[in-house]
N, C-alpha and C positions, 0 to 999 in steps of 0.2 A: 812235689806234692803241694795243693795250695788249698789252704783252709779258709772253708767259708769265715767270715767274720759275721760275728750272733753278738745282737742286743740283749741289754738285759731290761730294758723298759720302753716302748711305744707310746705314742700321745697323741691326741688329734687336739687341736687347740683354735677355738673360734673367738674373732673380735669381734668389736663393733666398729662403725667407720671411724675412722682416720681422719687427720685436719687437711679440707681439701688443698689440693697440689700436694698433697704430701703421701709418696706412694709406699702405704702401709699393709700390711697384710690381714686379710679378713678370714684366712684358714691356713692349718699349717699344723701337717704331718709329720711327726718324725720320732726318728728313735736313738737311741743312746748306746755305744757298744759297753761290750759286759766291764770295761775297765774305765769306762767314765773320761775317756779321751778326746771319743770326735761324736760328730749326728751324724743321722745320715735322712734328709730330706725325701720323705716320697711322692709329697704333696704341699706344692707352695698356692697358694691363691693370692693374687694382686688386682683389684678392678683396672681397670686399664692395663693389665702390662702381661706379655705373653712370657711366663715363666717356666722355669726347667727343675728337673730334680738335680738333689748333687748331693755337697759336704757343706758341712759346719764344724765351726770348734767347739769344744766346750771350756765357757770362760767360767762357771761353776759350779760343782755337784757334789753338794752335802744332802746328808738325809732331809734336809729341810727345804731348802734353796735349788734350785737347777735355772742356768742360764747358759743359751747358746745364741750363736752369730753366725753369719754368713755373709758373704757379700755377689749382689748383683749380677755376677759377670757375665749369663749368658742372658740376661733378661732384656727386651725390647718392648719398648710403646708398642701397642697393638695398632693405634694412628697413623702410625711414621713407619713403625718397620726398625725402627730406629735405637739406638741406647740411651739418645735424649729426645725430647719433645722436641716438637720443630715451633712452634708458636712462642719462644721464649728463645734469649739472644742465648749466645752460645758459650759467654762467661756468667750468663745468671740461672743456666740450665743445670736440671738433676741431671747426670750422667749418673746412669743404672750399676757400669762397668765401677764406677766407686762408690757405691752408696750401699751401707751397710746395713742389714736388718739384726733384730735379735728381739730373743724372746728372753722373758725370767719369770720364773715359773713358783708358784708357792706349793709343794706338796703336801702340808696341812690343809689348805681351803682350795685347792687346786685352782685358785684365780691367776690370771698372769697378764702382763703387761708388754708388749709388741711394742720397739720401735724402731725407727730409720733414722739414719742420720749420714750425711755426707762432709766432707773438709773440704771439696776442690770449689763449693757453689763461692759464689761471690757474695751471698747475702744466705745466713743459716736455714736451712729445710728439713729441717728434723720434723720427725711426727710420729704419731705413736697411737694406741690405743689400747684399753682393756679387753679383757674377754675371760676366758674360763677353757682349762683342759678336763681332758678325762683321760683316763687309761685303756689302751685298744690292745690288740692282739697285732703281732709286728705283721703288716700285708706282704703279701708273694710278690715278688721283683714281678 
């Protein structure tokens, strides 16, 4: 027997842009299971980069606070095809395969803060921005 797994809250969550070269997310779907463990992605938006749905963790969910992360892995420059930019050497490239997104979320003012951050680059590329969620209705697979 195998039991749907049900959220207990959904979000749609829009930024503003991001610090260019720094591949940050400008919309982002998702929802939270009823026991506050993992996300689940239905909707990732990257200018540049051709992204997929999946999982996340959740690193924190109090009645106040919600933050989660995810990382990269099946994501590709729309440019290249590729999981790093081809116009940049290949130890100062983002590689998408480790480059980590996350979101933290204020459930009082519902504002929230997107960022990316990598450890393999040779020089740091972190980048981020604000935006604002709201509360949706969890969408059909």
């Amino acid at each position: 027997m195998v039991l749907a797994e049900t959220y207990k809250e959904t979000f749609e969550c829009t930024f503003g842009k991001g610090l260019a070269n720094r591949p940050t997310p400008e919309k982002v779907v998702f929802s939270v299971d009823e026991f506050g463990r993992s996300a689940l992605l239905h909707e990732v938006e990257i200018p540049g980069i051709v992204t997929d749905t999946g999982s996340g963790r959740i690193r924190r969910d109090s009645p106040i606070k919600l933050s989660i992360a995810w990382v990269g892995q099946n994501y590709l420059y729309a440019a290249t095809g590729r999981t790093y930019a081809g116009n940049e050497s290949r130890i100062d490239a983002i590689d998408l395969r480790d480059q980590e997104f996350s979101i933290a979320l204020d459930r009082r003012t519902m504002k929230a803060i997107t960022k990316s951050s990598t450890v393999s680059a040779y020089a740091a590329r972190d980048g981020f921005a604000k935006g604002r969620c709201k509360a949706i209705g969890t969408p059909k697979p």
